[in-house]
Residue frames relative to the residue before (quaternion, step in Angstrom):
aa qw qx qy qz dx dy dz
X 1.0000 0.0000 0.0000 0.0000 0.00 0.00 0.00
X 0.3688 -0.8199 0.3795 0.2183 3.28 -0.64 1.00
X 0.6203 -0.6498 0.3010 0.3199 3.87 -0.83 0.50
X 0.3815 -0.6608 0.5298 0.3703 3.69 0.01 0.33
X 0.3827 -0.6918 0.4768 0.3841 3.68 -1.31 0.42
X 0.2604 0.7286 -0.4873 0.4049 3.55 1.78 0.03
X 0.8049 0.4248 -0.1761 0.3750 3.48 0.12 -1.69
X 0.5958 0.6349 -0.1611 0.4648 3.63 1.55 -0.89
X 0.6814 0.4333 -0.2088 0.5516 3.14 1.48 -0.95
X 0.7482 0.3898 -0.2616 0.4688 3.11 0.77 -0.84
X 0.4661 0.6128 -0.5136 0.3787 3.76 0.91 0.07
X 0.7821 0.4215 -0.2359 0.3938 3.23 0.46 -2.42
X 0.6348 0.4387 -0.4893 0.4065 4.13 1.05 -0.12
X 0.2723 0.6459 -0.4239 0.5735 3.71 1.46 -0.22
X 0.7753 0.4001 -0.2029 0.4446 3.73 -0.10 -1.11
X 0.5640 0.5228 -0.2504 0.5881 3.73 0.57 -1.30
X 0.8078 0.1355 -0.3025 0.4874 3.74 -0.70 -0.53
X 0.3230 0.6157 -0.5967 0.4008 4.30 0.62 -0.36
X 0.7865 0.4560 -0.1973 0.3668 3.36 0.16 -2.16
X 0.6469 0.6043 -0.2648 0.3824 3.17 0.77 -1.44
X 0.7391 0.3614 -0.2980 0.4840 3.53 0.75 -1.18
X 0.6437 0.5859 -0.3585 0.3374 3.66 0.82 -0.74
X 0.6459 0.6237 -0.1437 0.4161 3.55 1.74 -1.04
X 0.7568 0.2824 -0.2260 0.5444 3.35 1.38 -0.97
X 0.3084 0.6731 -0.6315 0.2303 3.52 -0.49 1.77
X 0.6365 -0.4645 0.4738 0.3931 3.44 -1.64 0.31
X 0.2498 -0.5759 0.7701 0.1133 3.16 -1.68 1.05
X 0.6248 0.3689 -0.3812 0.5728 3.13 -1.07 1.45
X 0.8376 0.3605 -0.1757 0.3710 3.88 0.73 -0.88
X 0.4581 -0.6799 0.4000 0.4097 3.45 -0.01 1.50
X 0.5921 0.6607 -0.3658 0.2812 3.85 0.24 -1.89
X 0.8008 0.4063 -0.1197 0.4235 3.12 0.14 -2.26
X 0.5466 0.7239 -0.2080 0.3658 3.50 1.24 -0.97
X 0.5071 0.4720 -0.0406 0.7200 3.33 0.80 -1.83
X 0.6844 0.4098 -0.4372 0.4152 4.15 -0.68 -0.75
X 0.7995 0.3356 -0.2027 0.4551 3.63 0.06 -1.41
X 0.6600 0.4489 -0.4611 0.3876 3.52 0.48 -0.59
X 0.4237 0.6706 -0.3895 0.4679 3.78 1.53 -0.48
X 0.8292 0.4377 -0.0790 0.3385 3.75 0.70 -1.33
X 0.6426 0.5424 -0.2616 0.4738 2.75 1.68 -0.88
X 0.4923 0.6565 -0.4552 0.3457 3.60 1.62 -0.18
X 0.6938 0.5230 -0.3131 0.3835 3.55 0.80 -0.69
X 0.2617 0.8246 -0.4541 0.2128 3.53 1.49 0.24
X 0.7948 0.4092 -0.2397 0.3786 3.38 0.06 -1.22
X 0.4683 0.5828 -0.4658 0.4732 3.60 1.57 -0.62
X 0.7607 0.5250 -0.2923 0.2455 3.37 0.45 -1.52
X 0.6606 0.5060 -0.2869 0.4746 3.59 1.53 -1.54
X 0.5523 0.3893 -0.5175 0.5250 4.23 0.51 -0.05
X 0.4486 0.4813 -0.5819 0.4780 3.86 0.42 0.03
X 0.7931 0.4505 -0.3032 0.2761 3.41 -0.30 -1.88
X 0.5667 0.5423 -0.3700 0.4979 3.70 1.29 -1.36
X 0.6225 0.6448 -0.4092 0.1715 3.77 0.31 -1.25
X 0.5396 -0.3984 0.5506 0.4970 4.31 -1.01 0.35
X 0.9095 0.2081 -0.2948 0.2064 3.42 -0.76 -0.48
X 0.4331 0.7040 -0.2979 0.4776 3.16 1.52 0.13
X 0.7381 0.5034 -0.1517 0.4228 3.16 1.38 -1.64
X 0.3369 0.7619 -0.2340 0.5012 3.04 2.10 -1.29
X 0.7355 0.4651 -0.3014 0.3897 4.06 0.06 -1.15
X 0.6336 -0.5957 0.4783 0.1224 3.25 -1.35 1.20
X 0.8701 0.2767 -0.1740 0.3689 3.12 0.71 -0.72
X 0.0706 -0.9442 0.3164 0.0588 2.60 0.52 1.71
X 0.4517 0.6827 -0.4210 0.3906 3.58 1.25 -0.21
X 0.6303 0.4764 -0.3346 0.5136 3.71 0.90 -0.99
X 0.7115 0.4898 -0.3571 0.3554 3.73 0.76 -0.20
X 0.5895 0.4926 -0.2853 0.5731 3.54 1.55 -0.66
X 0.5879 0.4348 -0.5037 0.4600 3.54 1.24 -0.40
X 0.4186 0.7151 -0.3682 0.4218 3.73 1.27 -0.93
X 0.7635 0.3855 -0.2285 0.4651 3.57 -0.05 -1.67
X 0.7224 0.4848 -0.3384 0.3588 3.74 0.26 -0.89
X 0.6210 0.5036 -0.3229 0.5065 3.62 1.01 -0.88
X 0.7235 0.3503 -0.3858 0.4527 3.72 0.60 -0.66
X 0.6101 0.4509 -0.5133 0.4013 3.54 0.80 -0.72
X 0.5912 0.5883 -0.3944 0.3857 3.77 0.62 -0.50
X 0.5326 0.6266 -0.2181 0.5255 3.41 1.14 -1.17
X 0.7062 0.6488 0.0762 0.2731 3.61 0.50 -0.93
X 0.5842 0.3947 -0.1061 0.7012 2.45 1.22 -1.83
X 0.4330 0.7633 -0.4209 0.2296 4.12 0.57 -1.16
X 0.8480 0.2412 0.1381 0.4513 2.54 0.62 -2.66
X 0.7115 -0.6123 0.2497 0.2376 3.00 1.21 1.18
X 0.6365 0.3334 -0.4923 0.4912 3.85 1.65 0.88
X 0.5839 -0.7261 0.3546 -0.0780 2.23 -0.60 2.20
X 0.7401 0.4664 -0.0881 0.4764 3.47 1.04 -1.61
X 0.5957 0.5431 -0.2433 0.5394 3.48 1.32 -1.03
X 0.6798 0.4679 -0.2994 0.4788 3.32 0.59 -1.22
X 0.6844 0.4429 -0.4269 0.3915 3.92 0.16 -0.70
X 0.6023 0.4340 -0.4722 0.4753 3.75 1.04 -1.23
X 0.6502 0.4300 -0.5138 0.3583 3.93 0.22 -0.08
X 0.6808 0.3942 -0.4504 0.4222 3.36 0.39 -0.54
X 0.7173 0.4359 -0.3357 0.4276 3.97 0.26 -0.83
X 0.5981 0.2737 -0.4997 0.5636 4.16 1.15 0.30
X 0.5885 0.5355 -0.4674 0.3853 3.95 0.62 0.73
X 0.5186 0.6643 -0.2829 0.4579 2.69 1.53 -0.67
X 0.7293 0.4161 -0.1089 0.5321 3.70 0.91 -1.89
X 0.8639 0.2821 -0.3113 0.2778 3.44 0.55 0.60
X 0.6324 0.2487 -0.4637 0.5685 2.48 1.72 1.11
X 0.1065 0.6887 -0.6960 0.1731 3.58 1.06 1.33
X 0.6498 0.5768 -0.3211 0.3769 4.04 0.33 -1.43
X 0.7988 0.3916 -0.1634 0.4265 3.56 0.75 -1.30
X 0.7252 0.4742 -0.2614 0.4253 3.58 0.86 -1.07
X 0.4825 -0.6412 0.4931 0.3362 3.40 -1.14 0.80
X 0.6636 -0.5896 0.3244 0.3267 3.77 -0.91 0.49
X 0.6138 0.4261 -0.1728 0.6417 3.42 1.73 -1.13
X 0.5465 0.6852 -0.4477 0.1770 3.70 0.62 -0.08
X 0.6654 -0.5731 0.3855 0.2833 3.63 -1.31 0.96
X 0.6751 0.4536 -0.2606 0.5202 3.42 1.20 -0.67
X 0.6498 0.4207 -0.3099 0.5521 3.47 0.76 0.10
X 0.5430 0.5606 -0.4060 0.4755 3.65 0.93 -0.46
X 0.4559 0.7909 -0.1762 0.3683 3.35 1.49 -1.41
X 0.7914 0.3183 0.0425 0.5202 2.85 0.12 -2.00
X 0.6013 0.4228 -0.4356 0.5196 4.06 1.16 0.19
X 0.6388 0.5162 -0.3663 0.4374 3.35 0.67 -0.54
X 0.5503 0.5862 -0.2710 0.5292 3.63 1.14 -0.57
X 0.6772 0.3382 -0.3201 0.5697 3.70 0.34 -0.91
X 0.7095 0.4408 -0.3689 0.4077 4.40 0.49 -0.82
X 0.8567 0.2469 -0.3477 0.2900 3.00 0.85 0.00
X 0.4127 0.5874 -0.4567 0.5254 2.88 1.32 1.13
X 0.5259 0.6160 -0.2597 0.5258 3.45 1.34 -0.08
X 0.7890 0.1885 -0.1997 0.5496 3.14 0.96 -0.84
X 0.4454 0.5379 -0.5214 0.4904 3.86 1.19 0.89
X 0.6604 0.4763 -0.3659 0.4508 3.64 1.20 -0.57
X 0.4246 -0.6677 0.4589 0.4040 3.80 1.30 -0.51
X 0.5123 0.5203 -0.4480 0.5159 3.46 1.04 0.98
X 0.3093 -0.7341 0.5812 -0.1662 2.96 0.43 2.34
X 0.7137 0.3958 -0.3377 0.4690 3.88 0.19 -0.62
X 0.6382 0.3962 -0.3325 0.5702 3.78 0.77 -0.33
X 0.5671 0.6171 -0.4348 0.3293 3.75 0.50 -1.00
X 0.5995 0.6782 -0.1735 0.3881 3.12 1.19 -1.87
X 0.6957 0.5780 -0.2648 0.3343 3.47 0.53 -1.96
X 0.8543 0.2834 -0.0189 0.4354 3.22 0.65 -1.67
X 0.4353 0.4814 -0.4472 0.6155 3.70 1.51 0.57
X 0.6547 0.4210 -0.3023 0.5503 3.63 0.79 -0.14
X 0.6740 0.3686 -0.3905 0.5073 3.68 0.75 0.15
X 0.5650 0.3902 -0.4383 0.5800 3.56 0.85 -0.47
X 0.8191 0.1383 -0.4401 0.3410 4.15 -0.30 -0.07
X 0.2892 0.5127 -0.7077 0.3907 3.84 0.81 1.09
X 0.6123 0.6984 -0.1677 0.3304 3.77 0.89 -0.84
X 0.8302 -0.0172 -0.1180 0.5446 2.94 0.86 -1.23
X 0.3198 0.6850 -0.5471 0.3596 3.43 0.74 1.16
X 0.6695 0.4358 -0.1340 0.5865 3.22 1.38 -1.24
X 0.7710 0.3974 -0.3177 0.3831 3.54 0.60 -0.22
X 0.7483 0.4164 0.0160 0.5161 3.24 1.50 -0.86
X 0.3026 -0.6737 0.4780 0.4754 3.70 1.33 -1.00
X 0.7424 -0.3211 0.5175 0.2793 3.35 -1.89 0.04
X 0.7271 0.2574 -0.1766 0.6114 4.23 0.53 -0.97
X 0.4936 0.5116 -0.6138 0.3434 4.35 0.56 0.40
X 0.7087 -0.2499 0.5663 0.3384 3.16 -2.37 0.76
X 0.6656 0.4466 -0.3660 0.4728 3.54 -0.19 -0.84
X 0.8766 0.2098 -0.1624 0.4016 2.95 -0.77 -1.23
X 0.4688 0.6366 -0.4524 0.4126 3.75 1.22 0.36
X 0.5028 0.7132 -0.1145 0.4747 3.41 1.32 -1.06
X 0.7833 0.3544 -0.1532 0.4873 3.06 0.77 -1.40
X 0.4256 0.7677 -0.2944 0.3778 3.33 1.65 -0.61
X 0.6477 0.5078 -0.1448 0.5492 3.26 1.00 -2.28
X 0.6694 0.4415 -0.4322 0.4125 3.91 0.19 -1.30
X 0.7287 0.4674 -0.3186 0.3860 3.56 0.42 -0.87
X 0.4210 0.7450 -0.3068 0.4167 3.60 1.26 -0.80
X 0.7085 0.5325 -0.1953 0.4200 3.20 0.81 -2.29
X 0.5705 0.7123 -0.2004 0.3563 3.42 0.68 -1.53
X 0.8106 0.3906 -0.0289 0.4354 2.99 0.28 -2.11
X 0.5396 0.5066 -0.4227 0.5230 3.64 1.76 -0.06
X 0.6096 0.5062 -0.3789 0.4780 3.76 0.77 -1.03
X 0.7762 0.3425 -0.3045 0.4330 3.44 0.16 -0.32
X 0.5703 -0.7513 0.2618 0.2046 2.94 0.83 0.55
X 0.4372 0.6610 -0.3497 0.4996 3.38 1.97 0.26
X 0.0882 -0.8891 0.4421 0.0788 3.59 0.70 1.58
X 0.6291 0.5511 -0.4055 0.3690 3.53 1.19 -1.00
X 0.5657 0.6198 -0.3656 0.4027 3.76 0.97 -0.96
X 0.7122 0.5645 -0.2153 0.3575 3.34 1.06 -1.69
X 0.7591 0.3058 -0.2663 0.5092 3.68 1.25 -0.82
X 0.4369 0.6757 -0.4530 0.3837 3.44 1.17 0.40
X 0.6515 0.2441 -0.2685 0.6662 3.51 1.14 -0.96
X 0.6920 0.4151 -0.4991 0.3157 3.75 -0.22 -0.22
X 0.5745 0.6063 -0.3218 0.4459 3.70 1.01 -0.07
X 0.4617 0.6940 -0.2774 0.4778 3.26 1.81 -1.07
X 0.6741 0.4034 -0.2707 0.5564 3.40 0.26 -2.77
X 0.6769 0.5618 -0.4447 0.1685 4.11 -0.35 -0.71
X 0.7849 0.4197 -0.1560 0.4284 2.79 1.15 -1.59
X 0.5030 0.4608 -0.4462 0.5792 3.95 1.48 0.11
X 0.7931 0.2850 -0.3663 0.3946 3.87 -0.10 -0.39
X 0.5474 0.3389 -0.5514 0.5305 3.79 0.55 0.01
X 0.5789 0.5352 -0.4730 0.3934 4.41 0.50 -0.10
X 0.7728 0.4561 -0.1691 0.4076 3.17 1.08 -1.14
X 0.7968 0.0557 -0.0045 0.6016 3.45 1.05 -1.32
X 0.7396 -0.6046 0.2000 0.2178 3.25 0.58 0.78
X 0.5129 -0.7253 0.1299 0.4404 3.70 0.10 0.74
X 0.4856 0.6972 -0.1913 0.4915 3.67 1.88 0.45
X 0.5990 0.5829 -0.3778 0.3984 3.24 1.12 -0.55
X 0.6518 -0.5923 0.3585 0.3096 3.59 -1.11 0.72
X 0.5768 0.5375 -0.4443 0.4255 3.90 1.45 -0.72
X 0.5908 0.5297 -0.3450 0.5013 3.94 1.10 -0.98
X 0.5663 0.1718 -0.5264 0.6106 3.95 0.41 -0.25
X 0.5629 0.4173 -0.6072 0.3746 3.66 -0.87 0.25
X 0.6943 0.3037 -0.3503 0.5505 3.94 0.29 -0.48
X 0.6188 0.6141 -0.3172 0.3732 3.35 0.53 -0.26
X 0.6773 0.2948 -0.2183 0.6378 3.29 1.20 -0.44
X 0.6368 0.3378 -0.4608 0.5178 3.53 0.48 -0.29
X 0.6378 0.4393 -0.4988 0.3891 4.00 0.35 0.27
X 0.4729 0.7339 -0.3283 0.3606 3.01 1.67 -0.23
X 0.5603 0.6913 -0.1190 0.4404 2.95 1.42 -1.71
X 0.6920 0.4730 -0.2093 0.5036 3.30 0.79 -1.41
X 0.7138 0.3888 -0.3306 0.4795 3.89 0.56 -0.56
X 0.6658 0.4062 -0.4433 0.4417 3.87 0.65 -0.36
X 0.5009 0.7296 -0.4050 0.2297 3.80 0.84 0.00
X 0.6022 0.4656 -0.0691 0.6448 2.23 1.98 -1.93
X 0.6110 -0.4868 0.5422 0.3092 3.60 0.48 0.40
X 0.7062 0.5080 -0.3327 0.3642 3.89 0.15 -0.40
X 0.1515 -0.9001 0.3987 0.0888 3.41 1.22 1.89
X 0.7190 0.5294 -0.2762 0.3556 3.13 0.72 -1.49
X 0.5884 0.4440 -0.4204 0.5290 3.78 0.92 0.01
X 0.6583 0.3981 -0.4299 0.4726 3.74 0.82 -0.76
X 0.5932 0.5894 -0.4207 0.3519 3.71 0.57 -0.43
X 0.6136 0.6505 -0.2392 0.3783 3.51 1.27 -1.28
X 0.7171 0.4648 -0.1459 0.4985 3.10 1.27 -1.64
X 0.5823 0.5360 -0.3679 0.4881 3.90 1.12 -0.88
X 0.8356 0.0584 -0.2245 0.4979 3.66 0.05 -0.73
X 0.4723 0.3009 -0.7383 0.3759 3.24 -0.33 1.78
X 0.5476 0.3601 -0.5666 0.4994 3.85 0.87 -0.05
X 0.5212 0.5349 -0.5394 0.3891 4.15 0.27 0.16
X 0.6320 0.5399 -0.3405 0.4394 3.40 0.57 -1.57
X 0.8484 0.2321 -0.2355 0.4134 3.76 0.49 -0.86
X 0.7205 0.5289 -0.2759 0.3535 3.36 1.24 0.76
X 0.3798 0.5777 -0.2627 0.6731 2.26 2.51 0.42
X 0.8106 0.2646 -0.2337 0.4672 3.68 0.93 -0.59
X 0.6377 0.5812 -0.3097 0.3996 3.45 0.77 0.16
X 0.8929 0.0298 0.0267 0.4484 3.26 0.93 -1.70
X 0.6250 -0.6051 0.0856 0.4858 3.13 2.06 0.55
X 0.5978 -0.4833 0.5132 0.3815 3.40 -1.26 -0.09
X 0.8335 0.1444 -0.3026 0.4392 3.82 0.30 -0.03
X 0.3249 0.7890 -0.4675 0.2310 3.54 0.86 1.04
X 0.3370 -0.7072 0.3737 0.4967 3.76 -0.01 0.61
X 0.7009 0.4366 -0.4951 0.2703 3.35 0.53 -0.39
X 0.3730 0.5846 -0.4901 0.5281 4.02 1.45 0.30
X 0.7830 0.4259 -0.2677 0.3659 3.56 0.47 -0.94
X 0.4344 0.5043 -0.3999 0.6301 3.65 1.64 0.04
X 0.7085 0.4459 -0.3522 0.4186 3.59 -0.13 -0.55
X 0.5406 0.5924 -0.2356 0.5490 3.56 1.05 -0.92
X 0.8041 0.4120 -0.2414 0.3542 3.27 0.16 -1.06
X 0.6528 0.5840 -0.2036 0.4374 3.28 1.92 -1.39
X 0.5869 0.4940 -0.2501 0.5907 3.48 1.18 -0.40
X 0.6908 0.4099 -0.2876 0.5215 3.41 0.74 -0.35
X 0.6592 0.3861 -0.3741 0.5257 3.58 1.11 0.35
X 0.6733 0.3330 -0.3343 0.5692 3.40 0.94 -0.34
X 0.5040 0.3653 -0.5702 0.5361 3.73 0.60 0.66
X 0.8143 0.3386 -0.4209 0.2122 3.69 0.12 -0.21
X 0.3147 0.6065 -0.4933 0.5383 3.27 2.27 -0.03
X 0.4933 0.6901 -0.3822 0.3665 3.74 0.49 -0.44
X 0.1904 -0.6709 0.5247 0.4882 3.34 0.70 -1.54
X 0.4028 0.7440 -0.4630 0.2642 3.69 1.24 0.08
X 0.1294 0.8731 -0.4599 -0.0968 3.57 0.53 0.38
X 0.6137 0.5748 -0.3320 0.4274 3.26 1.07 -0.32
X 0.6823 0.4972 -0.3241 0.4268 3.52 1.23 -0.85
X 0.4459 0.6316 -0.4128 0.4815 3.78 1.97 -0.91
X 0.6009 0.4600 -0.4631 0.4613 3.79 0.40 -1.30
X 0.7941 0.3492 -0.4047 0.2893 3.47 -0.63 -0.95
X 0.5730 0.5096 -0.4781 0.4281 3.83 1.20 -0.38
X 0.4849 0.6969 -0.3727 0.3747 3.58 0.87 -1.32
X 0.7415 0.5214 -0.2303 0.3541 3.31 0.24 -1.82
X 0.6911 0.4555 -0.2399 0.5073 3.78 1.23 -0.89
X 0.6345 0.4988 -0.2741 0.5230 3.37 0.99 -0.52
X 0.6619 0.3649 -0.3353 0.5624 4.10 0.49 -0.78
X 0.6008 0.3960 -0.4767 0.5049 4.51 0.53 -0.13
X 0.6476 0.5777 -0.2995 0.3965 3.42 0.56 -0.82
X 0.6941 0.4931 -0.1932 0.4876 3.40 0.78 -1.72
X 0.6847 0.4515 -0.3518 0.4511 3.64 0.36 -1.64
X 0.7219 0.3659 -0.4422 0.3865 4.23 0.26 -0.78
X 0.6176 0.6360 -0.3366 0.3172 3.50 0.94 -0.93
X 0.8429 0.1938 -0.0443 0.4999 3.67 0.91 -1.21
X 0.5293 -0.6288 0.4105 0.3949 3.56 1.41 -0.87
X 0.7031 -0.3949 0.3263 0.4931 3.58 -1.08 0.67
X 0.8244 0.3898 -0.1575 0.3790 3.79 0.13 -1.31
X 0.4708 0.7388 -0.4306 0.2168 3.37 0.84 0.46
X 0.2355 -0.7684 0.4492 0.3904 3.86 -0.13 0.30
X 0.2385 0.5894 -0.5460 0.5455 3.29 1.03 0.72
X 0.7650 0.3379 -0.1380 0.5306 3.25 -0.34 -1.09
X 0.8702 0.1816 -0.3592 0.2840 3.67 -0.26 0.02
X 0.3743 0.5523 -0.5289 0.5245 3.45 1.89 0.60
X 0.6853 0.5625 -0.3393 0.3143 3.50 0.59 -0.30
X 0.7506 0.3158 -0.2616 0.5181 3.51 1.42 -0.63
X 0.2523 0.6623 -0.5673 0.4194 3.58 1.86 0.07
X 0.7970 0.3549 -0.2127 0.4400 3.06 -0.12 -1.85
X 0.6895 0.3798 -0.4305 0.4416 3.97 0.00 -0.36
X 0.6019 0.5220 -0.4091 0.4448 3.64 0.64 -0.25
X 0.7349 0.3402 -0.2673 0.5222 3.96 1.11 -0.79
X 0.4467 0.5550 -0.4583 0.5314 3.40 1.29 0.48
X 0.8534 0.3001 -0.2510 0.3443 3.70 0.56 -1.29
X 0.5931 0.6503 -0.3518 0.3187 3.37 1.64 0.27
X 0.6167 0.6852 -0.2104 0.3253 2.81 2.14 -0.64
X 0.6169 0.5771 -0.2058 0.4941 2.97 1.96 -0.84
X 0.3008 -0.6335 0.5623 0.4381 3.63 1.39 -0.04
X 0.6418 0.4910 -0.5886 -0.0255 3.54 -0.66 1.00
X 0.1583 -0.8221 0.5261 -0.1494 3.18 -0.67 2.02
X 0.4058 0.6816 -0.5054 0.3396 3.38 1.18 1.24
X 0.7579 -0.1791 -0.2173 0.5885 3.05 1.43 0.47
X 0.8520 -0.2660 0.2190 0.3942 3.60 -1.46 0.55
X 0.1402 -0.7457 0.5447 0.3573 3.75 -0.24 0.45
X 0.6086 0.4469 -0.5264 0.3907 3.78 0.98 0.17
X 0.3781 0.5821 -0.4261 0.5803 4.12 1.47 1.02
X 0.7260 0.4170 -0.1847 0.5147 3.38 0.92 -0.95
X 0.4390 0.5578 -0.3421 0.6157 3.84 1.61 -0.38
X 0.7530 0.4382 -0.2396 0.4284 3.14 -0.33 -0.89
X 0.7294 0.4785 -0.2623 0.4126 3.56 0.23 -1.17
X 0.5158 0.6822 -0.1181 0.5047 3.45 2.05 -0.92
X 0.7128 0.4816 -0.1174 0.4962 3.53 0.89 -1.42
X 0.8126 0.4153 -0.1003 0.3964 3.32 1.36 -0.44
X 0.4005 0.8040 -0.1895 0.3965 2.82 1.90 -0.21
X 0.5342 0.5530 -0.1086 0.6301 3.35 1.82 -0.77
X 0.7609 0.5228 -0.2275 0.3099 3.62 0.25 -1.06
């Protein structure tokens, strides 16, 4: 018996808000956190819908590109990478016909595909299509918008992996100097540039500048969005690697240690988040010879430190 398109329509909008509700939560908030990653499991059920004839068949086709973006987002979360891009590039193709060329929702939907490019390590694509979204928002927005600041940093990020450092602090100097104009030299998007410029000096080896720059993106991630925010607990950790490129292992351990209490309440025991973090604190605590007690004693004592 065949499906009404009543029942078809009313499923894939069933589907749309699922995503929608699973997508809009607080970074930083265990609840909302822990909620969506719940929802976002049912992604892949949902995207063989979206691919499916009768799905494609439906009129309404906006509610499907809203469809495709939430799962590729969904996706992208839990780390399938591949799956998630074919969603964003069949959003893309169905609203090549409809969407203006300069349009915000398409600028959108580039940024989405680069940075899945540059999770796959295809830095030369990342690049392409972070460079179409700011032909976009330059012209849509200006040269000194939040937006098109953003788009600055993504490129920035890029232009460090490749290893093309002058390019990289050319735009990351850019995204700095519009958001301390815009939101002031405190605002949590500036400690983001701040650590990626960070990033950019430990390549070059030239710690003591990346240190300089890392703990003023602390100072404003310590006053703004707290001490147990994962993104505080990324910053932590980053400084704690570029103290042990340092040879400072002992000072890396003590970052580590803030970053794995933070990390373990934020995501859980099984996170690979969480276990790049005690890899790397574990070749920090082995380096210092300390073998007065068990560094899985010294885990623990870590994991709790938060609680």
């Amino acid at each position: 018996m065949a499906v009404s398109n009543n029942i078809r329509t009313n499923w894939l909008s069933l589907c749309v808000e699922l995503m929608r509700t699973g997508i809009t939560y607080t970074w930083g908030d265990i609840k909302s956190m822990k909620k969506f990653e719940l929802l976002s499991s049912h992604a892949v059920a949902v995207v063989e819908y979206a691919y499916s004839e009768d799905c494609c068949n439906l009129s309404h086709d906006d509610d499907l590109v809203v469809l495709c973006n939430k799962i590729g987002y969904a996706l992208r979360y839990d780390g399938n990478y591949a799956t998630s891009l074919n969603c964003y590039k069949k959003a893309l193709s169905m609203q090549e016909r409809t969407l203006s060329r300069m349009s915000s929702v398409r600028a959108t939907l580039y940024y989405n595909i680069a940075w899945l490019y540059d999770e796959l390590m295809d830095f030369d694509s990342a690049l392409e299509w972070h460079l179409k979204g700011l032909v976009i928002c330059e012209a849509v927005h200006g040269r000194e918008a939040i937006s098109t600041a953003h788009t600055y940093n993504c490129i920035g990020i890029v232009y460090t992996k490749k290893r093309n450092f002058r390019k990289a602090m050319s735009y990351l100097k850019r995204a700095l100097y519009v958001l301390e104009m815009k939101l002031g030299a405190n605002d949590p998007s500036v400690a983001v540039i701040c650590n990626n410029i960070s990033s950019v000096y430990a390549y070059k080896k030239q710690y003591e500048q990346a240190i300089k720059w890392h703990q003023r993106d602390i100072a404003i991630c310590e006053m703004t969005i707290g001490k147990k925010h994962p993104d505080t607990a990324t910053s932590y950790y980053n400084i704690g690697m570029t103290y042990y490129e340092m040879g400072n292992p002992k000072t890396a351990l003590d970052w580590y240690r803030k970053a794995i209490s933070i990390r373990h309440i934020m995501f859980g025991k099984d996170h690979p988040v969480l276990k790049a973090t005690i890899s790397n604190a574990a070749l920090a605590y082995l380096s210092i010879g300390e073998t007065h007690i068990p560094f899985e004693v010294w885990l623990s004592n870590s994991i709790e430190e938060l609680d």
